[in-house]
C-alpha positions as CSV (number, residue, x, y, z in Angstrom):
1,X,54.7,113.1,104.3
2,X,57.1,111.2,106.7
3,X,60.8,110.6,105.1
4,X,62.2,107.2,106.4
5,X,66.1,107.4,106.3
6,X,68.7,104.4,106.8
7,X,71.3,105.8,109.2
8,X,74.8,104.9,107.6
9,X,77.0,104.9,110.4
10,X,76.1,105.4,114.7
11,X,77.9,108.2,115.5
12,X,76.1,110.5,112.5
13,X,73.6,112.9,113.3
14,X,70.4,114.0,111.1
15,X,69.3,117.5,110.2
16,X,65.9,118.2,110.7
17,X,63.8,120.7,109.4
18,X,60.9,121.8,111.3
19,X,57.2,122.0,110.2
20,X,55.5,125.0,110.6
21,X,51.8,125.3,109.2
22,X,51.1,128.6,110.0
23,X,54.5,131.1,110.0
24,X,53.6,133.9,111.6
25,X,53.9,136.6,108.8
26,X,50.3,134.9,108.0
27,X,47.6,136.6,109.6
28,X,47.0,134.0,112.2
29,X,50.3,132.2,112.9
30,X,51.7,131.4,116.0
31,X,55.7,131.4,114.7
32,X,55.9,128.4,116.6
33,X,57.3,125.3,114.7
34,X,56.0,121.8,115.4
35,X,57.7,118.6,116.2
36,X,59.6,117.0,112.9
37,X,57.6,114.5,110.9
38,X,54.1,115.3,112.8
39,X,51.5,117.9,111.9
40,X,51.3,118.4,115.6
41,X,53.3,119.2,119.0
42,X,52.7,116.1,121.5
43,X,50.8,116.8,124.6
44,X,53.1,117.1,127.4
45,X,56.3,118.3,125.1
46,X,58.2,120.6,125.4
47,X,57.4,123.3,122.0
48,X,60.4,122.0,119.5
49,X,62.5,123.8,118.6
50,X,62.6,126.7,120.9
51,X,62.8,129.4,117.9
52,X,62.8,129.0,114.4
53,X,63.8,131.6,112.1
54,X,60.6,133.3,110.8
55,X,62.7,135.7,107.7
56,X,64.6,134.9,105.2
57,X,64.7,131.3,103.5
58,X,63.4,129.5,106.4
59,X,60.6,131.4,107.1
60,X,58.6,128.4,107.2
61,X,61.3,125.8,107.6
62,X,63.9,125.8,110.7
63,X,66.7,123.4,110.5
64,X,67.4,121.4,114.1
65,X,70.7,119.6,114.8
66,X,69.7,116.5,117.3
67,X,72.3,116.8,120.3
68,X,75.1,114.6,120.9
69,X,74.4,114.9,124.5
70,X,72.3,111.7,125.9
71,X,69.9,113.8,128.4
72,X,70.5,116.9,127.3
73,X,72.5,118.3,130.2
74,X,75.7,120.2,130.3
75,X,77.7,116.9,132.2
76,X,76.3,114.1,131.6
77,X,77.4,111.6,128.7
78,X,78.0,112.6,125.7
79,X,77.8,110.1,122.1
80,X,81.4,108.7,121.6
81,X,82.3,110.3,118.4
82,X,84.4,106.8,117.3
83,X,85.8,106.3,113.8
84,X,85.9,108.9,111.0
85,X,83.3,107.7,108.6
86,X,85.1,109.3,105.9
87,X,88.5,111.6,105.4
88,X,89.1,114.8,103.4
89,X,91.7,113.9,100.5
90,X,93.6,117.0,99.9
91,X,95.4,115.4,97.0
92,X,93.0,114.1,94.4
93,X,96.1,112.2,92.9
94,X,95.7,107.9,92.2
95,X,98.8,106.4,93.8
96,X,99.7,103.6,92.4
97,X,102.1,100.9,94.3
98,X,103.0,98.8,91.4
99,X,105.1,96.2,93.8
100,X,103.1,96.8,97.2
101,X,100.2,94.3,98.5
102,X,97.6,95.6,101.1
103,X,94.2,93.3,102.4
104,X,90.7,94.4,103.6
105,X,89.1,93.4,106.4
106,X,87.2,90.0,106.4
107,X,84.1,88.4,105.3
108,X,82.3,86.1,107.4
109,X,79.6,83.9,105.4
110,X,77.9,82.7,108.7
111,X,77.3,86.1,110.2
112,X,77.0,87.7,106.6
113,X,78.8,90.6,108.3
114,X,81.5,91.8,105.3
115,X,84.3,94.1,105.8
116,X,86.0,93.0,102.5
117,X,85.7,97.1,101.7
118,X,87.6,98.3,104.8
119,X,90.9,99.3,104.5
120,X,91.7,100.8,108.4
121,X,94.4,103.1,108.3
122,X,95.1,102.5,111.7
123,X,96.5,99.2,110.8
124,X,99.8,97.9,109.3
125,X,97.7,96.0,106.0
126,X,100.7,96.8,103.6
127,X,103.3,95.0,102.2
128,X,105.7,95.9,99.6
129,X,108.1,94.1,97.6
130,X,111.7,95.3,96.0
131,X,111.0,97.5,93.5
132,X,113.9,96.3,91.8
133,X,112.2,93.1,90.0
134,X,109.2,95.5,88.4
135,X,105.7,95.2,89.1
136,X,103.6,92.2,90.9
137,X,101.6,90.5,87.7
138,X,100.1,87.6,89.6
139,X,98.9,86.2,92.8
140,X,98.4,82.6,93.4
141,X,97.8,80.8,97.3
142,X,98.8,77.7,98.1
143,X,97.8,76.4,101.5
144,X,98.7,78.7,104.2
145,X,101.0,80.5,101.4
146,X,101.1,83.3,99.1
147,X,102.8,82.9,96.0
148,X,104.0,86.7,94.4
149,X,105.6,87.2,91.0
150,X,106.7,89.9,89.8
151,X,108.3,90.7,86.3
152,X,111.6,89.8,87.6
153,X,111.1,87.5,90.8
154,X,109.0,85.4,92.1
155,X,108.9,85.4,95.9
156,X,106.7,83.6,98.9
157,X,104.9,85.1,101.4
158,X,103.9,83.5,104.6
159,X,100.0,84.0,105.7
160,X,98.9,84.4,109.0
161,X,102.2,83.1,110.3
162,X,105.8,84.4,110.5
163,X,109.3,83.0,110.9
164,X,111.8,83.2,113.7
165,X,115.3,81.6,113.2
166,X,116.6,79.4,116.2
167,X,120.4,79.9,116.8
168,X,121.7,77.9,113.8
169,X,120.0,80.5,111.5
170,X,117.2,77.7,110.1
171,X,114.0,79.1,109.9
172,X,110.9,77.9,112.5
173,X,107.3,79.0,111.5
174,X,105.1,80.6,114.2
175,X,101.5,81.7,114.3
176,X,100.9,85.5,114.4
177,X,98.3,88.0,114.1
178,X,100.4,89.4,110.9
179,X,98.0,88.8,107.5
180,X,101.0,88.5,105.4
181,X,104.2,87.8,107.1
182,X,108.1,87.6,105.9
183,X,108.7,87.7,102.3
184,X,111.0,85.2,100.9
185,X,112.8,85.3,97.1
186,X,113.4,81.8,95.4
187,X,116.7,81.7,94.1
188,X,117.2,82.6,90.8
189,X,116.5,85.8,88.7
190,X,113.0,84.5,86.8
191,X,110.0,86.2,86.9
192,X,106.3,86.4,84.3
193,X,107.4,89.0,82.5
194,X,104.5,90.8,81.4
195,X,102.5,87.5,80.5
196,X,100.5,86.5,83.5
197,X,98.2,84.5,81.5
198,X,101.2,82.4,80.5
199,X,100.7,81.0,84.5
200,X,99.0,77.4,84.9
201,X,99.1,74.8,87.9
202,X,98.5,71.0,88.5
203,X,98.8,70.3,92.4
204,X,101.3,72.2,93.8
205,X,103.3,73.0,90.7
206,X,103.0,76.1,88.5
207,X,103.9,77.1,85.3
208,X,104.5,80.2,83.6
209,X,106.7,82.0,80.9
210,X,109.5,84.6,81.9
211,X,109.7,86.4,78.2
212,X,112.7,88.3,79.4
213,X,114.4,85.6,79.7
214,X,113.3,83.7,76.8
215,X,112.4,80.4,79.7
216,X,109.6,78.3,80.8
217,X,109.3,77.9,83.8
218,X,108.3,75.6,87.0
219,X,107.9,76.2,90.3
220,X,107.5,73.3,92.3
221,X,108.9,72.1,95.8
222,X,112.3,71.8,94.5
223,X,112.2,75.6,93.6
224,X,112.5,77.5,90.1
225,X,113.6,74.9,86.8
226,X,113.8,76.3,83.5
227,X,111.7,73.5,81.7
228,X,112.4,74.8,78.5
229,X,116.0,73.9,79.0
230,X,115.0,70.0,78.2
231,X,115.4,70.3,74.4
232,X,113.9,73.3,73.4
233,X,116.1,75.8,74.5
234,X,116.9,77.7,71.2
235,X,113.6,77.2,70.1
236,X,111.5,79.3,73.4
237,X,114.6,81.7,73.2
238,X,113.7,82.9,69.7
239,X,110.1,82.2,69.4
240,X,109.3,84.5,72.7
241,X,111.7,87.3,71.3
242,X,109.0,88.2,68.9
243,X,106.4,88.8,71.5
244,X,106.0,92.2,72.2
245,X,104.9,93.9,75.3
246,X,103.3,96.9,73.6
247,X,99.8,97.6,72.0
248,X,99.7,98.0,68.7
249,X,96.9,98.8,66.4
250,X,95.4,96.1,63.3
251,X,94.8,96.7,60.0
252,X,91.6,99.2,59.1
253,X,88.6,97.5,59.1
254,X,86.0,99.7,57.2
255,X,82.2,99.6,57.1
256,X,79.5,101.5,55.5
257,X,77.6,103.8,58.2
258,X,74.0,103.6,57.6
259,X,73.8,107.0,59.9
260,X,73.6,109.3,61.1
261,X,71.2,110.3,58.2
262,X,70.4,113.8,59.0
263,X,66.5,114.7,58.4
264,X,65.7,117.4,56.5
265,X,63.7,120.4,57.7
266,X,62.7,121.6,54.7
267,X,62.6,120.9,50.9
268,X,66.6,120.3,50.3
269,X,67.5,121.6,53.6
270,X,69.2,119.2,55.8
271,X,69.8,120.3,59.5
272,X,72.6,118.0,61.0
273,X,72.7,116.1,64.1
274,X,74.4,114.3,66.4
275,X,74.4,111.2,67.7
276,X,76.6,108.5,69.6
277,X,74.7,105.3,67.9
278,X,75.3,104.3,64.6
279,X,73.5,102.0,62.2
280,X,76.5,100.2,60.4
281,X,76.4,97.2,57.1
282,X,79.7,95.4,56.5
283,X,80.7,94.9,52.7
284,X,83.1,97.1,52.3
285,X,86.7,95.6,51.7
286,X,85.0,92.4,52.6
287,X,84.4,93.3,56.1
288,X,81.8,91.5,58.2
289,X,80.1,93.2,61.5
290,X,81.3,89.8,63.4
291,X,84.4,91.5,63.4
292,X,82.9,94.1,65.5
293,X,84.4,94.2,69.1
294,X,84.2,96.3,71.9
295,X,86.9,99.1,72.5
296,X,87.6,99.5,68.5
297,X,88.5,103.2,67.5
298,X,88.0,105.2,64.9
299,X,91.1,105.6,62.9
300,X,89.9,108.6,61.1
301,X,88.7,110.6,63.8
302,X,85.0,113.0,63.1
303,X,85.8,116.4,63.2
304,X,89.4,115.8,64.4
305,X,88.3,114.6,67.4
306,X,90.4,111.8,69.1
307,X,89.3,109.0,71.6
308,X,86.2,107.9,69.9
309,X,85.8,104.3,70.5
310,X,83.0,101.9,70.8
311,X,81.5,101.3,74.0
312,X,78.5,99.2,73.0
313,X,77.0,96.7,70.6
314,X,73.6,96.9,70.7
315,X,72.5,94.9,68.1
316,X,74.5,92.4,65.3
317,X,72.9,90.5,62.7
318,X,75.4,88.8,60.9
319,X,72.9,87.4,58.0
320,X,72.3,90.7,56.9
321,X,75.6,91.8,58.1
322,X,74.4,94.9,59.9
323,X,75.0,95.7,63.5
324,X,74.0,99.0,66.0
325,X,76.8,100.2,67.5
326,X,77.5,103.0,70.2
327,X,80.6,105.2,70.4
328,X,81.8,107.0,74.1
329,X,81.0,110.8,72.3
330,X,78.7,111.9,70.2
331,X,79.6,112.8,66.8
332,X,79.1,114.7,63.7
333,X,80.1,114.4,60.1
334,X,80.5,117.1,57.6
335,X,78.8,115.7,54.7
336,X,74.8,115.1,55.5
337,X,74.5,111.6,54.0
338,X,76.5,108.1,55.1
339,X,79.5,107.9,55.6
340,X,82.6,105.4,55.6
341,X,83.2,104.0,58.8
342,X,86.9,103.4,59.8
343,X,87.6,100.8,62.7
344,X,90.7,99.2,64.3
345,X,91.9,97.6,67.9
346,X,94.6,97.6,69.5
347,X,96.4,94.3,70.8
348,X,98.8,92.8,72.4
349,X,100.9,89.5,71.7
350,X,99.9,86.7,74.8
351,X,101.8,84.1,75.9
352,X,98.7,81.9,77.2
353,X,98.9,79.0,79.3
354,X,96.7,76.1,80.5
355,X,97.0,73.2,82.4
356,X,95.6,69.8,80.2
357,X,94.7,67.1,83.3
358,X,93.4,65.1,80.5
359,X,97.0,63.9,79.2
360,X,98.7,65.7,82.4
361,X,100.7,68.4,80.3
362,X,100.9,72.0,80.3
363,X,100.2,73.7,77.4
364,X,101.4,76.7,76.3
365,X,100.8,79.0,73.0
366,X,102.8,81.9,72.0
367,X,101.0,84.5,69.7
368,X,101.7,87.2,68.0
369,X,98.3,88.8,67.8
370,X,98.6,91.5,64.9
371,X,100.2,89.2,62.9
372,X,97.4,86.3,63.5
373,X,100.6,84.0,63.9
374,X,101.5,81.5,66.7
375,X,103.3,78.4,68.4
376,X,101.4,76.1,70.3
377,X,103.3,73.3,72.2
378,X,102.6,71.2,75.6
379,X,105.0,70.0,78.3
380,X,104.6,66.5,80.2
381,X,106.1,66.2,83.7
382,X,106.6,62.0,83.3
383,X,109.2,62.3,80.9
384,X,110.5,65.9,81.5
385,X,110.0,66.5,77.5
386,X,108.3,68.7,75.3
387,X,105.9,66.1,73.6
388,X,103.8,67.8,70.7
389,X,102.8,71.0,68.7
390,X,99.7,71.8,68.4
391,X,97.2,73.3,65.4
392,X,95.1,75.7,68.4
393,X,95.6,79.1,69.1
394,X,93.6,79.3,72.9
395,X,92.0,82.7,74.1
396,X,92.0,81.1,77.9
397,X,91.9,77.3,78.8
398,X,91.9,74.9,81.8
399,X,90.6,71.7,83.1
400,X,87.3,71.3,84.7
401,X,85.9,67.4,85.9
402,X,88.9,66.3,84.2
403,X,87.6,67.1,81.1
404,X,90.2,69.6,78.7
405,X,88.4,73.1,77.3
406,X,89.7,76.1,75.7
407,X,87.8,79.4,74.7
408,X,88.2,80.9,70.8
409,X,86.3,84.2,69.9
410,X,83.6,84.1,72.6
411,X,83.4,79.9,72.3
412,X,84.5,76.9,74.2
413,X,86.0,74.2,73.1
414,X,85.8,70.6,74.9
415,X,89.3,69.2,73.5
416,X,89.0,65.1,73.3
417,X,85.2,64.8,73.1
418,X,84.6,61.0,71.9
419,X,80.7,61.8,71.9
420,X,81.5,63.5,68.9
421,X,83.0,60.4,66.0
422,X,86.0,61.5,64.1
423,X,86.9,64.7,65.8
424,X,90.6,64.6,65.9
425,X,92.9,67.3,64.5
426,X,89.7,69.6,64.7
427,X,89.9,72.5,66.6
428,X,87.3,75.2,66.9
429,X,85.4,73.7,63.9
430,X,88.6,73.3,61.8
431,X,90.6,70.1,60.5
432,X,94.5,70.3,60.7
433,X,96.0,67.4,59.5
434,X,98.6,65.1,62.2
435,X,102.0,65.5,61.0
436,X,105.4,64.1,62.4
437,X,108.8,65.4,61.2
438,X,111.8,62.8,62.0
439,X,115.8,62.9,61.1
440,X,117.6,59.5,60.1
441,X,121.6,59.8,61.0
442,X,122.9,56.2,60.6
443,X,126.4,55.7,60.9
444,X,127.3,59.6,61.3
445,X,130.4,60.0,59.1
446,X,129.3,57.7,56.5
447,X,127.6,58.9,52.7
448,X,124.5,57.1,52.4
449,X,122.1,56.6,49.8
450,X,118.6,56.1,51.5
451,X,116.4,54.0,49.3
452,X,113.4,53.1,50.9
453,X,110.6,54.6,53.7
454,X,108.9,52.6,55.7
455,X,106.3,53.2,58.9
456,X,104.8,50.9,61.5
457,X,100.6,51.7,62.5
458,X,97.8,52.4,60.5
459,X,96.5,53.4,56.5
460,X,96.7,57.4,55.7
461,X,99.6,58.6,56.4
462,X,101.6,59.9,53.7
463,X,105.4,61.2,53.4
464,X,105.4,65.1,52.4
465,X,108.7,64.8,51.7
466,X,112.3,63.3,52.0
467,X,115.0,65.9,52.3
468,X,118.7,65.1,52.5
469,X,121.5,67.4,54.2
470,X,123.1,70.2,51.9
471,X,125.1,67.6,49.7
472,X,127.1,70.8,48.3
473,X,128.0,74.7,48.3
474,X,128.8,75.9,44.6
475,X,128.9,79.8,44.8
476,X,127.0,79.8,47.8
477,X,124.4,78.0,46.7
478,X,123.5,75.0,49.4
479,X,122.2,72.1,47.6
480,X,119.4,69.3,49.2
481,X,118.2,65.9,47.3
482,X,114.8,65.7,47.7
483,X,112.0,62.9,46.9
484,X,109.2,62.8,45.2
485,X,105.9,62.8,46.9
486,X,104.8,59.7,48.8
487,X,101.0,58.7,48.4
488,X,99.1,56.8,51.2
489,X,97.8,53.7,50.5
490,X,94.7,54.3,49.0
491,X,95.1,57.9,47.5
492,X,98.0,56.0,45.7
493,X,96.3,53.4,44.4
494,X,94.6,53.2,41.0
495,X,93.6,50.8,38.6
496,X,94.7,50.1,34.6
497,X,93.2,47.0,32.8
498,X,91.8,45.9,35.6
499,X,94.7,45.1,37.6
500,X,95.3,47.9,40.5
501,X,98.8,49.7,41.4
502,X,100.3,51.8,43.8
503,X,102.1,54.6,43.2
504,X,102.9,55.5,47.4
505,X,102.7,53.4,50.2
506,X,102.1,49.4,50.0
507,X,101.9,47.1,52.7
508,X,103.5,44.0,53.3
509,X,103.6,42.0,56.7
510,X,101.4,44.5,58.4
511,X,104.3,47.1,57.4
512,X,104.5,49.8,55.2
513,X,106.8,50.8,52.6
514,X,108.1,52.7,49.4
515,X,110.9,53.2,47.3
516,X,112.3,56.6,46.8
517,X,112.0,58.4,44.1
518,X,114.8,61.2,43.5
519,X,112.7,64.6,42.3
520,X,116.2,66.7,42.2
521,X,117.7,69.2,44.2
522,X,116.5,72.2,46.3
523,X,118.9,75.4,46.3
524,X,118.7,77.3,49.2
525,X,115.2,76.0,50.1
526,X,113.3,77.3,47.3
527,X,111.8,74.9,44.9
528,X,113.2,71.9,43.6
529,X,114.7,73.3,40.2
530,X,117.0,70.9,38.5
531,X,118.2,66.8,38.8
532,X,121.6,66.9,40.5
533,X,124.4,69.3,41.1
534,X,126.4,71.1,39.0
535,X,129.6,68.7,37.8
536,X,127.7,65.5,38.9
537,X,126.4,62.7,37.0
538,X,122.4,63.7,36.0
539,X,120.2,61.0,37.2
540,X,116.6,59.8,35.9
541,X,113.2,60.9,37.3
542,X,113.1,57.3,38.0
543,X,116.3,56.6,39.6
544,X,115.6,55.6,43.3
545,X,117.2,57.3,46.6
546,X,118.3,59.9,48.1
547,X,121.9,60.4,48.9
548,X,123.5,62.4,52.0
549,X,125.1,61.8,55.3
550,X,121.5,62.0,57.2
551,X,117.7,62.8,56.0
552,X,114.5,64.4,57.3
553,X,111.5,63.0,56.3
554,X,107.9,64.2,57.3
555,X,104.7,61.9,57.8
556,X,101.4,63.4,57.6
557,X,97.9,62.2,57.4
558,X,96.0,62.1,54.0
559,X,93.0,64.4,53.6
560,X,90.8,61.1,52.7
561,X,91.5,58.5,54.9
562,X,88.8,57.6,57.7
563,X,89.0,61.2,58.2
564,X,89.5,62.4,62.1
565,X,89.5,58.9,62.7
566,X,92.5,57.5,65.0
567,X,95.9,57.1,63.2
568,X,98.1,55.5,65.1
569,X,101.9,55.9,64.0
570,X,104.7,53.6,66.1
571,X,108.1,53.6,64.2
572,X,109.5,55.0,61.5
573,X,112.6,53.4,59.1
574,X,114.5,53.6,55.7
575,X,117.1,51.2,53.8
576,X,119.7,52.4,53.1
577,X,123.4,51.8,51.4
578,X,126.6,53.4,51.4
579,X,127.2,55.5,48.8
């Protein structure tokens, strides 16, 4: 039967083999081989090919090379050889250029030819950066543009034109041939770090974290600004200190291993056997198969073999919490019934960014991924400020129609969905409760007894608490006053003898207010543990302020209160005295 090959490349040649029906150690045979493909030598050709070896292995197959020669003759034209379709690597040894850059050929959509998987040797298609500022992390174009940073710099690379400098050394752009062109370094030593995902844009400014360096950063047309200079300086500086760059391994989870049950061969005789899929059931220390992902290891390797990991899930059903799993090896057990399974994961701490178009800020969370821990604030470019913290930990986010979304354990999120009524402060299915922290510092060098608090916007918000400076050090013990526990309006409220009181918030004038109630004193920020400091006057539990040179007082929303409805929240005051 006919073989119908695709030839790869013009310049290759294909070996034949000959057909020979008859070989002539068979009474009969002729020894002569046919033409390739056909039963038969065509009238009027020439017997192909002119001898075929009739012992050995090809007694009734001969192998024919077609000639590279167009007519056959000794001069005339012979098949240009061209480009080597392949080369012989001597070395078998990856290279990796950690700060180099190097581009394929090209792929044209209208002629669907694509030579995005040649890289020509005979061309100059690399590029490599000073090894000085550590590895290239991301890639980002903008316009004609390549933007390059590295863990230490972040540089610009001119595309398909170069630069030539005019006598007064400033720079003119020219178009060349050159894919990627002169390099140029912003100024300033900032790079990602190790945190690519930390990078976000809106129009042509970007965002990203240099960990290093404890900064956030922009990079706009002005250059390199370290945005987290505006305010929260101290804050970035220690909160990105306990990122780490390393993997490190979670806590054990462990699940019972439904198999491999080994089947017996005879009456009490189990054979073993191994196997690469296992049958698992959660339960065990409370652990459920959801928390099955890909690449977990075994902690307690089979045998003392290391490297076993999970490569598949084929099946999960989390109402009977059971899942079929598949490991890269096959294993084996020593005991012939199931077994203890022993999971964990390795991961790493993220800085992730996103870009909100929504509310125009950039968002950035911090998290420290073993410890489940993390710091979630956003940026806005109108008033150069850090404006809120936020209750969301993101996996990956962006913006998309101008509509906000973030992913969370395989889910997305659409952030400000008004289709969905009373949906604020929930995230990923959870409520978090608003909250607004404040500091009152009247007339700086003056005592002051702060008597009242009072807010300006709508019912449920309550005040968590009212906490003077330390008022004192006795034997190193710093001393706070502290309030009691301010009610909202309606979870304050109750009713005796039909007549209805508040103990929290009340309203008056479309403003409200509440007196202060001193609880005591907190030592050293533990718990409040006694009324007053040690040589002072003892007051009540009904005695009203607080006394110190300034106060911080935090506002949150109750957990009744139209619910993830809209609070709204426009000033914040207290009366006060001197003391």
């Amino acid at each position: 039967m006919a073989l119908t090959r695709e030839i790869t490349y013009f310049n290759s040649f294909i070996i034949k083999k000959t057909v020979e029906a008859v070989p002539v150690p068979v009474p009969g045979g002729s020894g002569k081989a046919s033409w390739p493909s056909l039963p038969w030598n065509p009238t009027g050709y020439p017997r192909f090919p002119l001898k075929v070896s009739t012992e050995g292995p090809d007694i009734e197959y001969g192998w024919y090379v077609e000639e590279s020669r167009i007519r056959g003759g000794y001069n005339n034209t012979q098949v240009d050889l061209g480009v080597k379709a392949y080369i012989t690597e001597t070395e078998d040894t990856e290279l990796t250029l950690s700060n180099g850059l190097i581009y394929s050929g090209l792929y044209n959509s209208r002629t669907g030819v694509n030579e995005t998987n040649v890289f020509s040797t005979g061309e100059n298609i690399t590029k490599e950066l000073d090894p000085r500022y550590g590895g290239i992390q991301k890639l980002y174009t903008t316009d004609t543009n390549l933007i390059i940073f590295q863990e230490d710099k972040v540089s610009n690379a001119l595309i398909d034109k170069d630069a030539i400098f005019t006598a007064d050394g400033n720079p003119a752009l020219t178009a060349t041939q050159l894919v990627i062109g002169q390099i140029n370094q912003y100024s300033g030593e900032y790079g990602i770090s190790d945190n690519p995902e930390s990078f976000a844009f809106k129009g042509y400014r970007m965002y990203f974290s240099d960990k290093n360096r404890g900064a956030i950063m922009r990079l706009s047309r002005d250059g390199l600004t370290e945005i987290s200079r505006y305010g929260m300086r101290d804050y970035f500086r220690d909160t990105l200190a306990n990122i780490s760059e390393s993997f490190d391994a979670t806590n054990e989870i462990v699940f019972y291993s439904l198999s491999p049950v080994y089947p017996p061969v005879g009456p009490g005789q189990p054979t073993p056997t191994s196997t690469d899929t296992w049958d698992i059931v959660g339960g065990v220390n409370d652990s459920s198969v959801s928390k099955i992902e890909l690449g977990m290891a075994t902690s307690r390797a089979f045998g003392g073999l290391n490297g076993i990991y999970v490569i598949s899930i084929t099946s999960i059903n989390t109402t009977n919490n059971t899942a079929t799993i598949k490991f890269n090896q096959t294993v084996q057990t020593n005991n012939f019934a199931s077994v203890d399974l022993y999971l964990i994961r390795f991961v790493k701490d993220k800085v992730v960014g996103a870009y909100d178009n929504f509310y125009d800020k950039y968002v950035v969370s911090m998290q420290q991924t073993e410890l489940e821990t993390y710091n979630t604030v956003s940026f806005n470019d109108s008033n150069n400020g850090w404006t809120s913290l936020w209750d969301y930990d993101p996996s990956f986010g962006g913006t998309l129609n101008n509509i906000y979304y973030t992913t969370k354990g395989g889910s997305i999120w659409k952030h400000y969905d008004e289709s969905v009524i009373n949906n604020r402060g929930t995230f990923y299915g959870t409520y978090y409760p608003t909250s607004v922290t404040l500091s009152f510092n009247p007339m700086v060098s003056v005592s002051k007894n702060f008597n009242t608090v009072n807010y300006e916007g709508t019912n449920g918000w309550q005040a968590d608490f009212f906490l003077s400076d330390p008022t004192g050090n006795l034997q190193g013990i710093n001393y706070k006053d502290e309030s009691s526990f301010v009610y909202s309006y309606d979870e304050g409220s109750y009713t005796e003898s039909g007549v209805t009181y508040r103990v929290g918030f009340n309203i008056k004038d479309n403003k409200y207010f509440a007196n202060l109630v001193n609880k005591g004193v907190q030592a050293n920020g533990n718990n409040t543990i006694a009324f007053g400091m040690p040589g002072q006057v003892v007051p009540g539990a009904s005695m009203s302020g607080i006394k110190g040179f300034f106060a911080t007082v935090k506002l949150s929303t109750d957990n009744t209160t139209d619910l993830g409805g809209p609070k709204n929240l426009f000033a914040v005051s207290s009366n006060f005295v001197k003391s």
